[in-house]
C-alpha positions in Angstrom: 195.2 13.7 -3.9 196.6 12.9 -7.7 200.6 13.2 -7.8 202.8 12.7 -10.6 206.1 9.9 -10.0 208.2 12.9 -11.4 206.6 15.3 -8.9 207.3 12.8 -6.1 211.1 12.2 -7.4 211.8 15.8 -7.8 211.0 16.2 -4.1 213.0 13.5 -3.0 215.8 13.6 -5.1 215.3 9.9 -6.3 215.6 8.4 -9.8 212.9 7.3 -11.9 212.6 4.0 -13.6 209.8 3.8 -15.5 207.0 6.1 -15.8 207.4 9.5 -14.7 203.9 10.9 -15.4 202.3 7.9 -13.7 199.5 9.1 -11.1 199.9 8.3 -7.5 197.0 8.5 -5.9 197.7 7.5 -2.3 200.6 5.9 -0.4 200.4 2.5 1.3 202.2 -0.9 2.8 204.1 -3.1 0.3 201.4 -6.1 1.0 198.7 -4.1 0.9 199.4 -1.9 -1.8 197.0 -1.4 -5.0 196.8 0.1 -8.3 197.8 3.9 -8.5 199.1 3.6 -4.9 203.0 3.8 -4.1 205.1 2.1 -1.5 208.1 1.2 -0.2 211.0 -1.6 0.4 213.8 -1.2 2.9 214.3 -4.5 5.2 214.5 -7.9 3.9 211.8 -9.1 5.7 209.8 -7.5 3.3 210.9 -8.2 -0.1 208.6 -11.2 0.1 206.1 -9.5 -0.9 207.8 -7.5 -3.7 207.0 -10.2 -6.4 203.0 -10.1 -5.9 202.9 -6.5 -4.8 200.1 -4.5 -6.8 201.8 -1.2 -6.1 202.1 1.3 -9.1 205.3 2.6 -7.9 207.7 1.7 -4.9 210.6 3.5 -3.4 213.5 1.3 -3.3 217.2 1.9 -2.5 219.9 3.0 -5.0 221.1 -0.1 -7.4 218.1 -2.5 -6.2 217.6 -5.4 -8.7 214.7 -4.0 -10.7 213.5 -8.0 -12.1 209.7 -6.5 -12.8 208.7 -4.6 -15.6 205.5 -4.1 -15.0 206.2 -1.5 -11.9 207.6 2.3 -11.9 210.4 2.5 -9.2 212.3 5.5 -7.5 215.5 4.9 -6.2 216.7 6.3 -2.4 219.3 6.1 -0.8 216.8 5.8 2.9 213.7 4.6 1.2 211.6 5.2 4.6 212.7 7.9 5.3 212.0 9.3 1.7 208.3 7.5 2.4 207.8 9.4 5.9 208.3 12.5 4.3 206.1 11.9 1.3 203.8 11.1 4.1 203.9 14.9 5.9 204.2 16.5 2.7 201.1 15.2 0.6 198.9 13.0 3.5 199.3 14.7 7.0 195.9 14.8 8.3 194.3 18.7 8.8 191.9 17.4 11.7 189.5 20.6 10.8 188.7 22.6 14.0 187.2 26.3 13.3 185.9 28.9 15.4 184.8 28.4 19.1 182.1 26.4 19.6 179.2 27.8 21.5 179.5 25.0 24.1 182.7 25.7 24.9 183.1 28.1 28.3 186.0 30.5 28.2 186.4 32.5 31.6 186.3 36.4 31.2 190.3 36.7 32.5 191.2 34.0 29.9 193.7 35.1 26.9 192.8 33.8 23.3 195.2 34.3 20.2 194.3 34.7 16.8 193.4 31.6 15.0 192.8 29.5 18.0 190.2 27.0 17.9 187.9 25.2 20.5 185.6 22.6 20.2 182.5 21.6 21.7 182.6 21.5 25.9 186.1 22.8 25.9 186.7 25.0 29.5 189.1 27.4 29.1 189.3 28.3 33.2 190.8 32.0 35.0 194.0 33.5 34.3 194.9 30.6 30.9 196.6 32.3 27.8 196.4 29.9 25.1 198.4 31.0 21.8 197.9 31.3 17.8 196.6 28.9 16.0 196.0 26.3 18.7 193.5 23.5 18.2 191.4 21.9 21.3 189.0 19.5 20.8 185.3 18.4 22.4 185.7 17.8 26.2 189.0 18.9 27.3 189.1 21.1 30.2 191.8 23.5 31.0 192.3 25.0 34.7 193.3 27.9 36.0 196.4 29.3 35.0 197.3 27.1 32.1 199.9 27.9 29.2 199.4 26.6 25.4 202.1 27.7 22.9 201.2 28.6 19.8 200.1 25.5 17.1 199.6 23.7 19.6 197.1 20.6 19.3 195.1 18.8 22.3 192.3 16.3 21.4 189.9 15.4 22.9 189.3 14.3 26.8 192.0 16.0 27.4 192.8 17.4 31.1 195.5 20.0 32.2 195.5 21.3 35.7 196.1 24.5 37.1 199.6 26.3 36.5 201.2 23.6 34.0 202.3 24.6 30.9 202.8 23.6 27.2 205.2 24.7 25.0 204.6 25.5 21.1 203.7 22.9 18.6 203.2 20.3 20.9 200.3 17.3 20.3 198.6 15.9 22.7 196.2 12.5 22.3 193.0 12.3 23.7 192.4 10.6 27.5 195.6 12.4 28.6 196.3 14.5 32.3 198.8 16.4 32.8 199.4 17.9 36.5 197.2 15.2 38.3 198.7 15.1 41.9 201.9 13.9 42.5 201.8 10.0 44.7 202.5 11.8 47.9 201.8 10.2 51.0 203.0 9.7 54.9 201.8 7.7 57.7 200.9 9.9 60.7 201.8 8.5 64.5 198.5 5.8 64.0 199.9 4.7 61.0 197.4 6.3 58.9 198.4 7.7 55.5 198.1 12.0 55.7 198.3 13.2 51.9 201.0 16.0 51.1 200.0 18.5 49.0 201.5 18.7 45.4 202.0 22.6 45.2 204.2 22.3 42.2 203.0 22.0 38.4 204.1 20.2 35.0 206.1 22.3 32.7 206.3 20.9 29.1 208.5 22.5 26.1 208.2 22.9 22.5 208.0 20.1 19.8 206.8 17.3 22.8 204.1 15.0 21.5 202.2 12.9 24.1 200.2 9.9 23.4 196.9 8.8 24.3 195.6 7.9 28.2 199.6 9.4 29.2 199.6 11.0 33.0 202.1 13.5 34.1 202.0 14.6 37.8 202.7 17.8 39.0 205.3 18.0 41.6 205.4 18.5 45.2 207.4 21.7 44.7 209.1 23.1 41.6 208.2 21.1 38.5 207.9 18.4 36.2 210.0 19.1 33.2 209.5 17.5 30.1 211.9 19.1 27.6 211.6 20.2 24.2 211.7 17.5 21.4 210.5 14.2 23.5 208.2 11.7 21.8 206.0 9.9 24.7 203.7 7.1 23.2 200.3 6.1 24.9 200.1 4.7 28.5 202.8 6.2 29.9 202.8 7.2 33.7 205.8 10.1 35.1 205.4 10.6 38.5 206.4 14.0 40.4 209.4 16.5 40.2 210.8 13.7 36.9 213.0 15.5 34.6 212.6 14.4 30.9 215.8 15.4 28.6 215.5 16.9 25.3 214.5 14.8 22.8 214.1 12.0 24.6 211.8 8.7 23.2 209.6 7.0 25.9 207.7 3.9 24.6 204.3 2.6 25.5 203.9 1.4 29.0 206.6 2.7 30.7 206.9 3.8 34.5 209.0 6.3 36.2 209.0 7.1 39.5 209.3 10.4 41.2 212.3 12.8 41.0 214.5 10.4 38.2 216.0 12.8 35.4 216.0 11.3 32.2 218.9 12.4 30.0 218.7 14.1 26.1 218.8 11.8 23.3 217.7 8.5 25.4 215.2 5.2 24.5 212.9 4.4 27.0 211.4 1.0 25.3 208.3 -0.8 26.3 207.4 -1.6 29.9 210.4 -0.1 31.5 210.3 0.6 34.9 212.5 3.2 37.1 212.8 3.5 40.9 212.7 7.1 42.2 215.7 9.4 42.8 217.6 8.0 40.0 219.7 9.6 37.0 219.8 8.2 33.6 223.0 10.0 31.4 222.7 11.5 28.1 222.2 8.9 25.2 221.1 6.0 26.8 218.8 3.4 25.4 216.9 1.3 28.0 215.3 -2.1 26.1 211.8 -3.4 27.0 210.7 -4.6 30.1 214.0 -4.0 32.0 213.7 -2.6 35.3 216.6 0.2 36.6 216.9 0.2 40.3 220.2 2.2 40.3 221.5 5.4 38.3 223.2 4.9 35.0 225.7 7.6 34.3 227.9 6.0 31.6 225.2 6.2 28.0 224.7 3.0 26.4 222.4 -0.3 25.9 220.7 -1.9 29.2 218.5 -4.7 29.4 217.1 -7.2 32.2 216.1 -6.8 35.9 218.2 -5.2 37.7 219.4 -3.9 33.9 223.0 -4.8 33.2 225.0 -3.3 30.5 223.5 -5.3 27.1 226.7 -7.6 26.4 226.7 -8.4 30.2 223.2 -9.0 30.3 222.8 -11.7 26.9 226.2 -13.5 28.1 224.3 -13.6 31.4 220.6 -14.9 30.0 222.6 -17.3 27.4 224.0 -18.7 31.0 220.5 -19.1 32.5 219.1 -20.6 29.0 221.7 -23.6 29.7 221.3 -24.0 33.5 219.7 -27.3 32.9 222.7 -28.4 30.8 225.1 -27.1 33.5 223.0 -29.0 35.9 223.3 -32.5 34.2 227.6 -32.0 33.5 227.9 -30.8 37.3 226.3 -34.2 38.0 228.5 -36.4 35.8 231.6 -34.3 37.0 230.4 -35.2 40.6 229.9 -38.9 39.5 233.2 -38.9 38.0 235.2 -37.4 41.0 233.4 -40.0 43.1 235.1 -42.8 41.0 238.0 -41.1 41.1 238.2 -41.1 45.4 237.3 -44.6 45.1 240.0 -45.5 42.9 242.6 -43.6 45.1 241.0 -45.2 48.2 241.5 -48.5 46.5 245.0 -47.6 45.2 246.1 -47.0 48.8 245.2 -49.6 50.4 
């Protein structure tokens, strides 16, 4: 795709310095940028690389010291956010799916909208009603029953068990299952684990991407809700009858056990683990690798295991970071009380 810097400006609202009828040709990292190519500079960790950058063009934010000549630059007020939308407007992938393939298998009772697309292997099973313009790729498999909103795209290897449904719009990444069983076990009178049947299913809502190799269980009765907006990155596991809030962000890695609702608006970072039966409030940002063993129902920053409040938890780890310093002045307190008792001792004799 050929773009002209004034083109690109006009969209964002940004001022030109330099050439406006300069050609953009594609949009890339600051250190790896080339001729033709435009990127962007927002956090000083970055402006390293400004002066040896071969970038055409770079966004930069409003009043930025503009010391070389030899590049075009657009000033922003958010220059990655400006970038990010460059990004959907001129270079969002198409990932080209037409027709139904004659591999795929659709069942006779099955519902198809216009536009729909399925590629090769796809199994469309009894009683599914899959919308408009939806997009499934080689090898997923759908079973009885399932809902897909309209625009939605699965890729491939995708799995979806009976009864779940998806919402409109949403994306899901290939390697994911959604409705497995639910971890649902209990010991009989010899000890021996009976399963328990997971009647339930997974219910997701509009505008939910799911990453790659993600699994969802159904629940035991009722459902899994994940609600409309949330952003789940790859290997991700949400056990039975969870409760996702709208617009929530989960990050790669994390765990969370059965029946723990998730508020709207929260950060679930990498490697967080929740204990079942829990309830996280509205706006709460859990950071990576902490593990939450009780509800939280006031919103705000936790870290650690058991997570504490942030500012409770760094004065905390700052404390264990100078246990061996504590350690040596407890010692030389204890030598000096001795000497102390000695001298009294002495003195009162």
């Amino acid at each position: 795709m050929k773009i002209k810097l004034q083109e690109i400006a006009n969209l964002v609202g940004g001022k030109i310095s330099g050439d406006g009828n300069l050609v953009i040709s594609n949009l890339a990292k600051i250190d790896e940028a080339k001729n033709e190519e435009l990127t962007f500079l927002y956090h000083p960790s970055y402006e390293k690389y400004f002066s040896s950058t071969k970038a055409s063009a770079i966004l930069v934010k409003t009043g930025f010291d503009k010391i070389r000549n030899d590049i075009s630059y657009i000033e922003v007020d958010f220059p990655e956010k400006v970038f990010f939308t460059l990004i959907r407007n001129y270079f969002t992938p198409e990932f080209p799916l037409g027709g139904i393939d004659e591999t795929a298998f659709v069942h006779p009772s099955a519902e198809i909208g216009e536009g729909t697309a399925l590629g090769k292997n796809v199994v469309v099973s009894a009683g599914c009603k899959i919308g408009e313009k939806v997009k499934i790729f080689h090898n997923t498999v759908l079973s009885d029953n399932v809902e897909i909103g309209d625009g939605s795209l699965l890729f491939q290897n995708v799995s979806i068990r009976e009864n779940c449904k998806v919402g409109k719009r949403a994306i899901i990444h290939p390697g994911t299952v959604i409705g497995s069983d639910g971890f649902g076990f209990n010991p009989d009178e010899k000890g021996v684990y009976q399963k328990i049947p997971q009647v339930g299913n997974v219910i997701i809502e509009d505008d939910v991407e799911i990453g790659a190799n993600v699994t969802i269980d159904r629940a035991s009765l009722g459902s899994t809700q994940i609600k409309s907006g949330v952003k789940i990155d790859n290997l991700v596991q949400i056990a039975h009858n969870v409760t996702v809030g709208r617009n929530t962000v989960i990050s790669s890695q994390t765990g969370i056990s059965g029946s723990t609702k998730i508020g709207k608006n929260c950060i679930l970072a990498g490697q967080v683990g929740l204990v079942g039966h829990i309830e996280i409030a509205d706006n709460t940002i859990l950071l990576a690798q902490s593990g939450i063993s009780k509800s939280i129902k006031k919103s705000g920053k936790y870290f650690g295991t058991p997570a504490k409040e942030l500012s409770s938890a760094l004065r905390l780890e700052a404390h264990l970071r100078s246990l061996p310093d504590y350690a040596e002045r407890i010692k030389e307190l204890e030598s000096q009380v001795k000497t102390l008792r000695e001298e009294i001792q002495k003195s009162n004799k």
